[in-house]
N, CA, C, O and CB atoms as a CASP TS submission, in Angstrom:
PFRMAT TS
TARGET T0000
AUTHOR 0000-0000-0000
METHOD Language model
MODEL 1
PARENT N/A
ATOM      1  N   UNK     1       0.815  -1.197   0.000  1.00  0.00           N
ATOM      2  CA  UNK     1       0.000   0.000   0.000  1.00  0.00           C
ATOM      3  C   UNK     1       0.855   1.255   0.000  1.00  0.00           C
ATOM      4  O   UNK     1       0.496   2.102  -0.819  1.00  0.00           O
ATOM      5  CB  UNK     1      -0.925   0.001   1.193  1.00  0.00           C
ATOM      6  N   UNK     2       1.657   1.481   0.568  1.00  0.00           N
ATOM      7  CA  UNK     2       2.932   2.409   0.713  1.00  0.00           C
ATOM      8  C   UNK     2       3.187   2.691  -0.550  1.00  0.00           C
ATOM      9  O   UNK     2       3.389   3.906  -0.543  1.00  0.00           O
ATOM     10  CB  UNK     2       4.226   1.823   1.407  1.00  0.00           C
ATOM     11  N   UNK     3       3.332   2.193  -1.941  1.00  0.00           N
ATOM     12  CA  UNK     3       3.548   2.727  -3.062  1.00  0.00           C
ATOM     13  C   UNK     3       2.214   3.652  -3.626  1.00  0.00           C
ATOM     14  O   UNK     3       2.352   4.604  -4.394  1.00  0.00           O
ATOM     15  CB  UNK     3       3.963   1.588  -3.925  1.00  0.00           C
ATOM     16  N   UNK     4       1.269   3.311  -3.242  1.00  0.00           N
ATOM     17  CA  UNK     4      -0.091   3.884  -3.681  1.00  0.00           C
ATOM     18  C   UNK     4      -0.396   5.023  -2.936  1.00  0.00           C
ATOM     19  O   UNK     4      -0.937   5.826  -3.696  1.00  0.00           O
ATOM     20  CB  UNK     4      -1.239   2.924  -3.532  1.00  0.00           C
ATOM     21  N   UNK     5      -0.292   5.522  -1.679  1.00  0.00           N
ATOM     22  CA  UNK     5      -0.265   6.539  -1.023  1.00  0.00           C
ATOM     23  C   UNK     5       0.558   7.929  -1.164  1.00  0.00           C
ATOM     24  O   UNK     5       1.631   8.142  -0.599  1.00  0.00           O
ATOM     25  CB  UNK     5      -0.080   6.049  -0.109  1.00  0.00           C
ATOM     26  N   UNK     6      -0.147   8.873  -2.041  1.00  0.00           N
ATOM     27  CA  UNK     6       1.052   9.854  -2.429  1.00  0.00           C
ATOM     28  C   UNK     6       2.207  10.224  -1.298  1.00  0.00           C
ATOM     29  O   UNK     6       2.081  10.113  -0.078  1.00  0.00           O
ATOM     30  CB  UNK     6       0.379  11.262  -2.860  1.00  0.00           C
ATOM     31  N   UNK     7       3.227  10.638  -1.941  1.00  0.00           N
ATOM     32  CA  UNK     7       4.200  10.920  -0.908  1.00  0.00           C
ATOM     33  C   UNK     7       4.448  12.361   0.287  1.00  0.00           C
ATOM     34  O   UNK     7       5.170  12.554   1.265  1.00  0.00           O
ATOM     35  CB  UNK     7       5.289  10.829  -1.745  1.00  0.00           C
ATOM     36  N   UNK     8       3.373  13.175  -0.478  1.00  0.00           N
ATOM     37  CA  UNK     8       2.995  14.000   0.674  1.00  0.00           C
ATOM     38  C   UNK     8       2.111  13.990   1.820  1.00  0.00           C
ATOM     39  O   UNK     8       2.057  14.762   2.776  1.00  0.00           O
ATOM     40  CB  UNK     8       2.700  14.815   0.282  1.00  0.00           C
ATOM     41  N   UNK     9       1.275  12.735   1.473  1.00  0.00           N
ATOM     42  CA  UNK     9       0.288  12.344   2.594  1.00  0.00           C
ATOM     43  C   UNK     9       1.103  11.357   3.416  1.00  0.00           C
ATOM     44  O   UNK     9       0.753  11.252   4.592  1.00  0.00           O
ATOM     45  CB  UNK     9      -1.170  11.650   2.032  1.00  0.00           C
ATOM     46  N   UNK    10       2.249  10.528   2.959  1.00  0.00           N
ATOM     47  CA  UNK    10       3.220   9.898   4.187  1.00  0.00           C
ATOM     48  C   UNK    10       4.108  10.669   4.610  1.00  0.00           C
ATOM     49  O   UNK    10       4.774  10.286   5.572  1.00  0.00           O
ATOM     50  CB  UNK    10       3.998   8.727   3.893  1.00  0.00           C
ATOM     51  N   UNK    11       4.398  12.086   3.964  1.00  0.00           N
ATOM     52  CA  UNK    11       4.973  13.026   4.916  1.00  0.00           C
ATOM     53  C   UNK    11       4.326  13.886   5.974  1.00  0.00           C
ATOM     54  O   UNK    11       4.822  14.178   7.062  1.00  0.00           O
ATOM     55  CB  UNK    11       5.547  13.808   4.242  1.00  0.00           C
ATOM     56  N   UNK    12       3.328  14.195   5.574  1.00  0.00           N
ATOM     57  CA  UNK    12       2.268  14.564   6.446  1.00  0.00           C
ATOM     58  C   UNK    12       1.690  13.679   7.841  1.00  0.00           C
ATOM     59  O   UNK    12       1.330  14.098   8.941  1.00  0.00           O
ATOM     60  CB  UNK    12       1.228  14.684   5.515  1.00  0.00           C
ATOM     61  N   UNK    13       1.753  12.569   7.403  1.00  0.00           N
ATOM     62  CA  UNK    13       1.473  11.903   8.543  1.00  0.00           C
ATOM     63  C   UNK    13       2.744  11.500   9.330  1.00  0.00           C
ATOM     64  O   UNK    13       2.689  11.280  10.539  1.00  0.00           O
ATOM     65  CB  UNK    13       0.665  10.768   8.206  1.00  0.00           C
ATOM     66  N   UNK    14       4.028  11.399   8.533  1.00  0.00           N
ATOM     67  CA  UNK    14       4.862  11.234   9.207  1.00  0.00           C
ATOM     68  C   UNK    14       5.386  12.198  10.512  1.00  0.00           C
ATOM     69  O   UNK    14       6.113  11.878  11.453  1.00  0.00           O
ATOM     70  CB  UNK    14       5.555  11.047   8.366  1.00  0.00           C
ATOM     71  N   UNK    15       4.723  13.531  10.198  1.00  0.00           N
ATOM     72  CA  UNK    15       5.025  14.803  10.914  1.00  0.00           C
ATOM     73  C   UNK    15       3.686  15.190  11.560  1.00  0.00           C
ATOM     74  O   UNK    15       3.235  16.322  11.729  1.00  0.00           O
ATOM     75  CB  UNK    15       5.604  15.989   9.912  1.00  0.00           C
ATOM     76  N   UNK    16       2.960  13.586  11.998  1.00  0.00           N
ATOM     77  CA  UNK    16       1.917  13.778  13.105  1.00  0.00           C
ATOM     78  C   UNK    16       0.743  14.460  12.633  1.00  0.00           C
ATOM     79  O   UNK    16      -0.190  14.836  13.342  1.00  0.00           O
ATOM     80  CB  UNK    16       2.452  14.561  14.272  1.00  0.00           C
ATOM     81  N   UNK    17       0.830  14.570  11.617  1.00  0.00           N
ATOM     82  CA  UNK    17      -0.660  15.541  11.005  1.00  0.00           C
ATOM     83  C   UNK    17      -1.458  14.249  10.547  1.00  0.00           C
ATOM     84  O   UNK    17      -0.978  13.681   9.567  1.00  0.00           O
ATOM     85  CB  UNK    17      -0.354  16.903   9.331  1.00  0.00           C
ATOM     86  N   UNK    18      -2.844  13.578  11.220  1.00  0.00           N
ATOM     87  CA  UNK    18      -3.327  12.476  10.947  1.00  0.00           C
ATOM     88  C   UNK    18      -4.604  13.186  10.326  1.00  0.00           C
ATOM     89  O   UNK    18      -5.397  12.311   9.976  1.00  0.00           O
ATOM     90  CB  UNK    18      -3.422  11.437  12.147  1.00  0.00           C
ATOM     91  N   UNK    19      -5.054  14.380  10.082  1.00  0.00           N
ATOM     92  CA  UNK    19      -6.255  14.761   9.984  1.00  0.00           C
ATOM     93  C   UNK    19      -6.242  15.849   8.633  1.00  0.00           C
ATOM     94  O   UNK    19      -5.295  16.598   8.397  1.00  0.00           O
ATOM     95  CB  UNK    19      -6.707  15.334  11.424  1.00  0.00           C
ATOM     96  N   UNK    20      -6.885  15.809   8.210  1.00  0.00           N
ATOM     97  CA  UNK    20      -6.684  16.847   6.575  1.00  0.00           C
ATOM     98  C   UNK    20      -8.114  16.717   5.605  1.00  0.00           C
ATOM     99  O   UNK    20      -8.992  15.903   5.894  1.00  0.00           O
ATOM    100  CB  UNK    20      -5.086  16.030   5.321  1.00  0.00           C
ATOM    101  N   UNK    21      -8.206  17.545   4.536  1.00  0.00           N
ATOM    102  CA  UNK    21      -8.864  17.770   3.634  1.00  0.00           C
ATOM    103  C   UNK    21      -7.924  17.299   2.046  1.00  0.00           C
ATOM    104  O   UNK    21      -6.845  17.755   1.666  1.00  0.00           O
ATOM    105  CB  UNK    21      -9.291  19.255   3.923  1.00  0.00           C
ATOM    106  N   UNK    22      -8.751  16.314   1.416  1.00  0.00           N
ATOM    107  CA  UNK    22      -7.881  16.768   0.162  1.00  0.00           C
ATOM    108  C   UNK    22      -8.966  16.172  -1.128  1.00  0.00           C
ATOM    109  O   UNK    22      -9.948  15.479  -0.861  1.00  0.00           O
ATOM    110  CB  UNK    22      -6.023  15.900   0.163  1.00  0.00           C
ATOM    111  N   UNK    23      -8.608  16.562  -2.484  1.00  0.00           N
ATOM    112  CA  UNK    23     -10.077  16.869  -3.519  1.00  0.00           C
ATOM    113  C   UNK    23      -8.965  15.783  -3.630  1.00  0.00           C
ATOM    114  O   UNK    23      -7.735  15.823  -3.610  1.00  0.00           O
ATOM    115  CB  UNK    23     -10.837  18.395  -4.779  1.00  0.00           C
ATOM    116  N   UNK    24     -10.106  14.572  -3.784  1.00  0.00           N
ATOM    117  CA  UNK    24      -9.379  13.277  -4.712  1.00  0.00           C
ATOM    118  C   UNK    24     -10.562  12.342  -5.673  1.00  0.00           C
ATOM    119  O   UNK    24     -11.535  12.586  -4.959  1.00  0.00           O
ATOM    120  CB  UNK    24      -8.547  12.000  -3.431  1.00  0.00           C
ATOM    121  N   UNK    25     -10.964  11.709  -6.468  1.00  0.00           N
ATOM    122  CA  UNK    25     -11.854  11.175  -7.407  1.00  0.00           C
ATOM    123  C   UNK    25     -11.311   9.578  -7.104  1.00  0.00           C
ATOM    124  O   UNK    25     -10.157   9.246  -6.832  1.00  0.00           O
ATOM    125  CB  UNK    25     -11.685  11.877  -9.102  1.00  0.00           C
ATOM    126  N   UNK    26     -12.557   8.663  -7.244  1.00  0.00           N
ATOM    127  CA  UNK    26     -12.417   7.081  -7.255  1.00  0.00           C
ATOM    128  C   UNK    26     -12.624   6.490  -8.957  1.00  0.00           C
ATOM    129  O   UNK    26     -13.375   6.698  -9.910  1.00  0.00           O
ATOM    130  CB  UNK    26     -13.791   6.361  -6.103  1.00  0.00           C
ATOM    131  N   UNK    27     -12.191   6.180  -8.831  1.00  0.00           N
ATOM    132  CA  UNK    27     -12.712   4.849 -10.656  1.00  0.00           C
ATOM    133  C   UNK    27     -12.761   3.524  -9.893  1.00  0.00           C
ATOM    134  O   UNK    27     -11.962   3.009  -9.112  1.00  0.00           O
ATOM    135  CB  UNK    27     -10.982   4.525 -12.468  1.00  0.00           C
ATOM    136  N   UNK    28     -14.018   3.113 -10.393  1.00  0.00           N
ATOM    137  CA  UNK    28     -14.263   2.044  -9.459  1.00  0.00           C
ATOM    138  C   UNK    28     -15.071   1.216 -11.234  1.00  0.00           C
ATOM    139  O   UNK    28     -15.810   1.824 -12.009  1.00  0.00           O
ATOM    140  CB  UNK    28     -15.521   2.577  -7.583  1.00  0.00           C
ATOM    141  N   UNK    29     -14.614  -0.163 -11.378  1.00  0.00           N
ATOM    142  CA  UNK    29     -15.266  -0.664 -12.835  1.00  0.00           C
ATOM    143  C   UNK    29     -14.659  -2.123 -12.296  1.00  0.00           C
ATOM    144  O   UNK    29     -13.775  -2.370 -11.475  1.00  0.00           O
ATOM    145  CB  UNK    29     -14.568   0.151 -14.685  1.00  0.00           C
ATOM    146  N   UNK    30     -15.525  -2.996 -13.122  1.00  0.00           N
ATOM    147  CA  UNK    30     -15.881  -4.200 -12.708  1.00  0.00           C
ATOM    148  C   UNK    30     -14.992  -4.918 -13.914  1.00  0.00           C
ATOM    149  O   UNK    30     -15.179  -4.683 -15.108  1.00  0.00           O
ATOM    150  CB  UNK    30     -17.582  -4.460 -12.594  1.00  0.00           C
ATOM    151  N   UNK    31     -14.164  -5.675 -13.485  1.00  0.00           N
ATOM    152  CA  UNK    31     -13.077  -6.492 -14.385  1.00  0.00           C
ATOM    153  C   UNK    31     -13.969  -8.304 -14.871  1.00  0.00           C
ATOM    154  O   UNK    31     -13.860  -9.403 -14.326  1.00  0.00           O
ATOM    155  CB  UNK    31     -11.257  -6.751 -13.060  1.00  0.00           C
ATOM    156  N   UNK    32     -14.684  -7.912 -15.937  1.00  0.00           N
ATOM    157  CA  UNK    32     -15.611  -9.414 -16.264  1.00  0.00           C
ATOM    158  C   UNK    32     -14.106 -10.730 -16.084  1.00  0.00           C
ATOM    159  O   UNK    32     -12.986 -10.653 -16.590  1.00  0.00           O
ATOM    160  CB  UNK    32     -16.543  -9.366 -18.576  1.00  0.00           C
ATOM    161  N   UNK    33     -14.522 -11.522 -15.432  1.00  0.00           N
ATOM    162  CA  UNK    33     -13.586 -12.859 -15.378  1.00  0.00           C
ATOM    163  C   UNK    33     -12.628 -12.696 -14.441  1.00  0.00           C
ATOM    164  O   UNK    33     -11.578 -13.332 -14.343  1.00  0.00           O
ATOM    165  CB  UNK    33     -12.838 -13.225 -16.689  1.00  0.00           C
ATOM    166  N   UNK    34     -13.066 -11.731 -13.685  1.00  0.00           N
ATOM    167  CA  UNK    34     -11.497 -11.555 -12.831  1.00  0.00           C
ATOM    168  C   UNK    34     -11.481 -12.510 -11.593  1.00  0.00           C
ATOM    169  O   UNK    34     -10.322 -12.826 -11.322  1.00  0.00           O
ATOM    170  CB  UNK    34     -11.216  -9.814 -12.140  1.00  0.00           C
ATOM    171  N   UNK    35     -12.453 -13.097 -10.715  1.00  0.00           N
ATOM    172  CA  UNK    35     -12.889 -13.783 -10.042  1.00  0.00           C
ATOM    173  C   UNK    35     -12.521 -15.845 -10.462  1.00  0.00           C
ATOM    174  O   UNK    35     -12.232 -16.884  -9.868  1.00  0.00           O
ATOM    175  CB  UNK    35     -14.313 -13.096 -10.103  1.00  0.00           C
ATOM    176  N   UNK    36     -12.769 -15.396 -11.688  1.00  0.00           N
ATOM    177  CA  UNK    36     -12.155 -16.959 -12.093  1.00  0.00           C
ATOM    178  C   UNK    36     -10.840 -16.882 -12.787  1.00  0.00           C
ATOM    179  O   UNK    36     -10.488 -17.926 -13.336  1.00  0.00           O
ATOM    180  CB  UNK    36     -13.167 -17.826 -13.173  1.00  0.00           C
ATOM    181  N   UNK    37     -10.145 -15.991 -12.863  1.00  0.00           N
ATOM    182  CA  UNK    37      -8.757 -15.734 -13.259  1.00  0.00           C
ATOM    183  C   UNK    37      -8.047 -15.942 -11.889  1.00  0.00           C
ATOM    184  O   UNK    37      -7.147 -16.752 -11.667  1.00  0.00           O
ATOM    185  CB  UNK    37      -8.508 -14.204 -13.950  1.00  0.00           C
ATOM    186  N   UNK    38      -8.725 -14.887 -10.826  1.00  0.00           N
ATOM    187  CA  UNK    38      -7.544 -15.153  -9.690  1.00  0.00           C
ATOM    188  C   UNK    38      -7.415 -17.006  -9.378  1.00  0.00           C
ATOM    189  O   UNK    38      -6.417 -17.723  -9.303  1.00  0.00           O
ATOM    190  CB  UNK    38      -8.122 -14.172  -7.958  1.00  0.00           C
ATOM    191  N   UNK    39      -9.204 -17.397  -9.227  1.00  0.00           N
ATOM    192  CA  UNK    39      -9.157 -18.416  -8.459  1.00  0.00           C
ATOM    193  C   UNK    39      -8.329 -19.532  -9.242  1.00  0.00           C
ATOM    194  O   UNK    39      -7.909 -20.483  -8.583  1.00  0.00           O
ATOM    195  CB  UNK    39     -10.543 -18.783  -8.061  1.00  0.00           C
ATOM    196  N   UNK    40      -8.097 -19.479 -10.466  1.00  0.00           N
ATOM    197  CA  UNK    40      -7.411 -20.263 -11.542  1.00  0.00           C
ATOM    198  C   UNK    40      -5.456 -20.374 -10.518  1.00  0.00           C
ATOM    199  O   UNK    40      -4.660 -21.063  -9.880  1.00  0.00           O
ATOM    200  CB  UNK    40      -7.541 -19.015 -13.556  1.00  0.00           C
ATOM    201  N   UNK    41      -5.742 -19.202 -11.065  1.00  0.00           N
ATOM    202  CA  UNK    41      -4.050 -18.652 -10.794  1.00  0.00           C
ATOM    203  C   UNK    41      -3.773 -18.999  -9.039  1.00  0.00           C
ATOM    204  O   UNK    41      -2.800 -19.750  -8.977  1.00  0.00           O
ATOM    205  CB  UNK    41      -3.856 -16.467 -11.159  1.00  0.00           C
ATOM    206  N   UNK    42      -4.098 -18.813  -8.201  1.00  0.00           N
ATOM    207  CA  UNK    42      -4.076 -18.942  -6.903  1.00  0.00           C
ATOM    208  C   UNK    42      -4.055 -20.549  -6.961  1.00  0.00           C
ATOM    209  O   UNK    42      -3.586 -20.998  -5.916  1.00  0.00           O
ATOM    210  CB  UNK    42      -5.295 -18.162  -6.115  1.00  0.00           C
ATOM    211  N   UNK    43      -4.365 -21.378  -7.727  1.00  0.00           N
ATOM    212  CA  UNK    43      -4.179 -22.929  -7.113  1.00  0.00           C
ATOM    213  C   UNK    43      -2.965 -22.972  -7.937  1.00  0.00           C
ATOM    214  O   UNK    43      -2.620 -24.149  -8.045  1.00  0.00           O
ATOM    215  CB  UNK    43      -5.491 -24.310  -7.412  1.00  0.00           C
ATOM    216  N   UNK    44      -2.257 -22.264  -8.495  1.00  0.00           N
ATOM    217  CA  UNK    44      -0.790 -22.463  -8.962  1.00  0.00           C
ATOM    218  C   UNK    44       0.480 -21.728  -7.736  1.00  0.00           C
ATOM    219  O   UNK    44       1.705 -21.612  -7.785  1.00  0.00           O
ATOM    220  CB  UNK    44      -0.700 -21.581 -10.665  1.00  0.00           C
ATOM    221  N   UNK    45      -0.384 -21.418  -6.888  1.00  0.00           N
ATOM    222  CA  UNK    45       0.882 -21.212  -6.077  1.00  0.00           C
ATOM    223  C   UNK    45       1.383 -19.769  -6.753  1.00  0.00           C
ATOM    224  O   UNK    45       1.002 -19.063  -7.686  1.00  0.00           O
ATOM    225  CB  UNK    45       2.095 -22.610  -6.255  1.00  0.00           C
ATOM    226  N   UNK    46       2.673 -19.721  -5.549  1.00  0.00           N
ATOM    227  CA  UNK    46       3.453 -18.848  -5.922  1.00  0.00           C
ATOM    228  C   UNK    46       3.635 -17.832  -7.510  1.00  0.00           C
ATOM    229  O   UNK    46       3.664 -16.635  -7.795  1.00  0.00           O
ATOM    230  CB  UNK    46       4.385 -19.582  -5.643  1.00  0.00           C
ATOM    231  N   UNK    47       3.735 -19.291  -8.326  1.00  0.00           N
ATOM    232  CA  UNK    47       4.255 -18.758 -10.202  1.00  0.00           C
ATOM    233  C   UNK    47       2.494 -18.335 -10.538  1.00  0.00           C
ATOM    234  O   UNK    47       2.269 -17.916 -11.673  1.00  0.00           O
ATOM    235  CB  UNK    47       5.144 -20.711 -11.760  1.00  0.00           C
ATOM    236  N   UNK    48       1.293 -18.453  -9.553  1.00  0.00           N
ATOM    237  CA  UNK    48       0.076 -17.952  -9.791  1.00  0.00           C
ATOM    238  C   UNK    48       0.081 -16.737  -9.356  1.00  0.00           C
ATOM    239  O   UNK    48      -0.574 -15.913  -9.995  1.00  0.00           O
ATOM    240  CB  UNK    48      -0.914 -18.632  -9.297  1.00  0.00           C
ATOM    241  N   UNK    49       0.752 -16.346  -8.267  1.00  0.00           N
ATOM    242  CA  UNK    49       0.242 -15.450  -7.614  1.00  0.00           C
ATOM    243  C   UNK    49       1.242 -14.342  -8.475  1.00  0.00           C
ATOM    244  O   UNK    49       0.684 -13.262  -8.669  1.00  0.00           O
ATOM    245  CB  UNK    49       0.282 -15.665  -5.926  1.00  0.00           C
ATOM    246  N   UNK    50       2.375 -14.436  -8.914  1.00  0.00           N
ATOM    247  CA  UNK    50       3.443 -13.907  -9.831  1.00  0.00           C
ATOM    248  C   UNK    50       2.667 -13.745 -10.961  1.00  0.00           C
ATOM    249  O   UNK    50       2.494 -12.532 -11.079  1.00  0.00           O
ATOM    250  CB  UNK    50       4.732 -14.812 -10.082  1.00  0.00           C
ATOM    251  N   UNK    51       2.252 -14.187 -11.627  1.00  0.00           N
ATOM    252  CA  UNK    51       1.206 -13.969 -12.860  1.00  0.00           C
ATOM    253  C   UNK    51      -0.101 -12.943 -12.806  1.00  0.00           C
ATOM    254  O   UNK    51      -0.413 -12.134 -13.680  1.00  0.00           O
ATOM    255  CB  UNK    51       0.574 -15.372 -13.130  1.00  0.00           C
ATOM    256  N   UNK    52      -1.026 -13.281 -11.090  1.00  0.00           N
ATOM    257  CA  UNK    52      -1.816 -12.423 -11.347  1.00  0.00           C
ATOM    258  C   UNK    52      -1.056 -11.093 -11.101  1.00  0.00           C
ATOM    259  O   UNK    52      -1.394 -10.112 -11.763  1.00  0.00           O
ATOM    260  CB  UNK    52      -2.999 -12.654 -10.634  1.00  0.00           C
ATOM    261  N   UNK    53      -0.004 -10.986 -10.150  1.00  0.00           N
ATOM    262  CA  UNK    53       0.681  -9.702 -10.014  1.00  0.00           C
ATOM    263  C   UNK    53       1.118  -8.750 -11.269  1.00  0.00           C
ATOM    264  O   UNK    53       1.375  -7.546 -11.246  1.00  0.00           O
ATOM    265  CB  UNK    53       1.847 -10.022  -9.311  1.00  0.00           C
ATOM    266  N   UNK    54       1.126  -9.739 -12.472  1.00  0.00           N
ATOM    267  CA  UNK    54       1.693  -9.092 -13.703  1.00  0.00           C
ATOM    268  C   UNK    54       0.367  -8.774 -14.165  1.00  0.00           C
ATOM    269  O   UNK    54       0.348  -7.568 -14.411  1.00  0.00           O
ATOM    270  CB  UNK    54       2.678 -10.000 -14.759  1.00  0.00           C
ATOM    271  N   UNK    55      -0.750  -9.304 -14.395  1.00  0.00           N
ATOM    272  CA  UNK    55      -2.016  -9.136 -14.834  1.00  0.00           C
ATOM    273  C   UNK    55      -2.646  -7.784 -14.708  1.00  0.00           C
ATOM    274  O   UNK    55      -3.254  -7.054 -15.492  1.00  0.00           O
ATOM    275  CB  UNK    55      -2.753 -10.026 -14.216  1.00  0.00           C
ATOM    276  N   UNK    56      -2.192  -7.679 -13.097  1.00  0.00           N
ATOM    277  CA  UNK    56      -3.179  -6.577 -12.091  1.00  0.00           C
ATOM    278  C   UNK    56      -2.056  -5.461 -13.059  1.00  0.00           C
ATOM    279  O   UNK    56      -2.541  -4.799 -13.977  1.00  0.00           O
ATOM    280  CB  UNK    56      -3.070  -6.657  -9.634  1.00  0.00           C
ATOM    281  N   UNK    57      -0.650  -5.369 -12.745  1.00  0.00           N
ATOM    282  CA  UNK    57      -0.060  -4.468 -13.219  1.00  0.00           C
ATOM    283  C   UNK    57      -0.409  -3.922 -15.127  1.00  0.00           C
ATOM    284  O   UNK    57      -0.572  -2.720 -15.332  1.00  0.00           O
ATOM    285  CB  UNK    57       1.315  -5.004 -12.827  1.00  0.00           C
ATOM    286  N   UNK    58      -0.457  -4.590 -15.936  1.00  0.00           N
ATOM    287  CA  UNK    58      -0.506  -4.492 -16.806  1.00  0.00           C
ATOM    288  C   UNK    58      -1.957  -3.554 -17.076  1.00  0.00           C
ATOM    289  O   UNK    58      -1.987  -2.661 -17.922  1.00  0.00           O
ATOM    290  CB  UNK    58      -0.210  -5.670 -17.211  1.00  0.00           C
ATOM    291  N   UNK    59      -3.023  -3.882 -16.296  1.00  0.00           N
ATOM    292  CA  UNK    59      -4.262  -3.488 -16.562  1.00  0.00           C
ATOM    293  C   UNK    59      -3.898  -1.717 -15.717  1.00  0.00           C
ATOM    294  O   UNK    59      -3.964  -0.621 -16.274  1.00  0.00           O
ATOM    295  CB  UNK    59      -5.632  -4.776 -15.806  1.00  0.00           C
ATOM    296  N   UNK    60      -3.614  -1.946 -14.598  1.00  0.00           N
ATOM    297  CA  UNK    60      -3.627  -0.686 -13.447  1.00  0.00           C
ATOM    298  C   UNK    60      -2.521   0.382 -14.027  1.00  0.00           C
ATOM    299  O   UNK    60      -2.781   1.561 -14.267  1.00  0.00           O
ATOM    300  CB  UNK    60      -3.091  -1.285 -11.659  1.00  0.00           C
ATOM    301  N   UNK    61      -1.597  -0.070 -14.158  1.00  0.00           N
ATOM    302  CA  UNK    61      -0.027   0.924 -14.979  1.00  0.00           C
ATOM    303  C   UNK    61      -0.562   2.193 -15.782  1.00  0.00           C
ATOM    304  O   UNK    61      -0.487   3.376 -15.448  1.00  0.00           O
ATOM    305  CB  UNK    61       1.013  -0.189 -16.482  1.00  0.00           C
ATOM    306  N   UNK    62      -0.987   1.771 -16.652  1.00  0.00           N
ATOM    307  CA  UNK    62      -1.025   2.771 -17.875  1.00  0.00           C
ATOM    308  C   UNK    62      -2.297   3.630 -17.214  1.00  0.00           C
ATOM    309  O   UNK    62      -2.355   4.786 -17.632  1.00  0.00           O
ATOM    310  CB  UNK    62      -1.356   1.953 -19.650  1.00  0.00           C
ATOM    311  N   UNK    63      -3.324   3.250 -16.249  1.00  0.00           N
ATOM    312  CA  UNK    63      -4.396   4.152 -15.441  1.00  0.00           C
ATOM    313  C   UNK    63      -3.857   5.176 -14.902  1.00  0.00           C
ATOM    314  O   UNK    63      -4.255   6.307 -15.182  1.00  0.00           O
ATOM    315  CB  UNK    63      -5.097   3.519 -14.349  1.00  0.00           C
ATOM    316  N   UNK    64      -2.149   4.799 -13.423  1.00  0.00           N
ATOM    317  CA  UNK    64      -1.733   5.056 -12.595  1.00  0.00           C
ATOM    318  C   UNK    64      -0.737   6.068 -13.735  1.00  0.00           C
ATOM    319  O   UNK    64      -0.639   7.154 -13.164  1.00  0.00           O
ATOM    320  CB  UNK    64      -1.376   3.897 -11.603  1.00  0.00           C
ATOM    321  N   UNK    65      -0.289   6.110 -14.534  1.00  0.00           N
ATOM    322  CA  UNK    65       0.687   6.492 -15.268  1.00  0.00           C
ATOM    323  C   UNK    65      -0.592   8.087 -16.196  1.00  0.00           C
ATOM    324  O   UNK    65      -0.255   9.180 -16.652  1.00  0.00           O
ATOM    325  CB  UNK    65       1.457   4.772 -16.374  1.00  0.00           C
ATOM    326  N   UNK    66      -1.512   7.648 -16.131  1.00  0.00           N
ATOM    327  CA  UNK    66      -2.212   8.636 -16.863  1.00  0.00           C
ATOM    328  C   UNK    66      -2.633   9.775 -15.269  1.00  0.00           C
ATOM    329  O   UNK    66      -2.944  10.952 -15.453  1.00  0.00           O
ATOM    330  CB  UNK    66      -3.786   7.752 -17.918  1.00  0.00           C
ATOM    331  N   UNK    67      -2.581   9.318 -14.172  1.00  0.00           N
ATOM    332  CA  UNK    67      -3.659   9.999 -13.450  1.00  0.00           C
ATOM    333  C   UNK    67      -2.220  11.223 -12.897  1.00  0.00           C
ATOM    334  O   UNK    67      -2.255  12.398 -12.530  1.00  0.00           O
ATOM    335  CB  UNK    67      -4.753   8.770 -11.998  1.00  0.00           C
ATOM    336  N   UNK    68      -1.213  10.348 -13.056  1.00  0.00           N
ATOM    337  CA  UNK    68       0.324  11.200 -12.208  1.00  0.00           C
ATOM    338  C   UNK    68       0.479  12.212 -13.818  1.00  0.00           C
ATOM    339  O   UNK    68       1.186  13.186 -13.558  1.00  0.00           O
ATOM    340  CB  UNK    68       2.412   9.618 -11.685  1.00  0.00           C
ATOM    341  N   UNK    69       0.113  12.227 -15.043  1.00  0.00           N
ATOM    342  CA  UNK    69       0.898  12.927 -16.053  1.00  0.00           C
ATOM    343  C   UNK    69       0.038  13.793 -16.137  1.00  0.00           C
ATOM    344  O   UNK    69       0.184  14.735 -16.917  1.00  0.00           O
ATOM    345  CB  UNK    69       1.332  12.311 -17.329  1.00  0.00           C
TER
END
């Protein structure tokens, strides 16, 4: 989670300020098959859980990469 949390809100809290205002927006959308992709991948273990990690990234990246530019 620490990578997802901008870095002025872990400085901010780091310097005891737990309380604030800030304008932020959600995208919230429903991934069809994602439920039988994990459960697929999760009975492979480890090289599953490495796969969905590349999955999640591949889809989330170019979102996370548009919302910072």
């Amino acid at each position: 989670m620490k990578n997802l949390i901008p870095h002025f809100i872990q400085e901010q809290y780091l310097d005891g300020n737990t309380h604030g205002r800030i304008e932020a927006y959600t995208l919230f959308f429903d991934l069809s098959g994602f439920t039988t992709l994990t459960e697929a991948l999760m009975r492979q273990g480890t090289r599953g859980a490495e796969q969905l990690s590349n999955v999640l990234n591949d889809i989330f990246e170019p979102l996370v990469r548009m919302v910072y530019s």
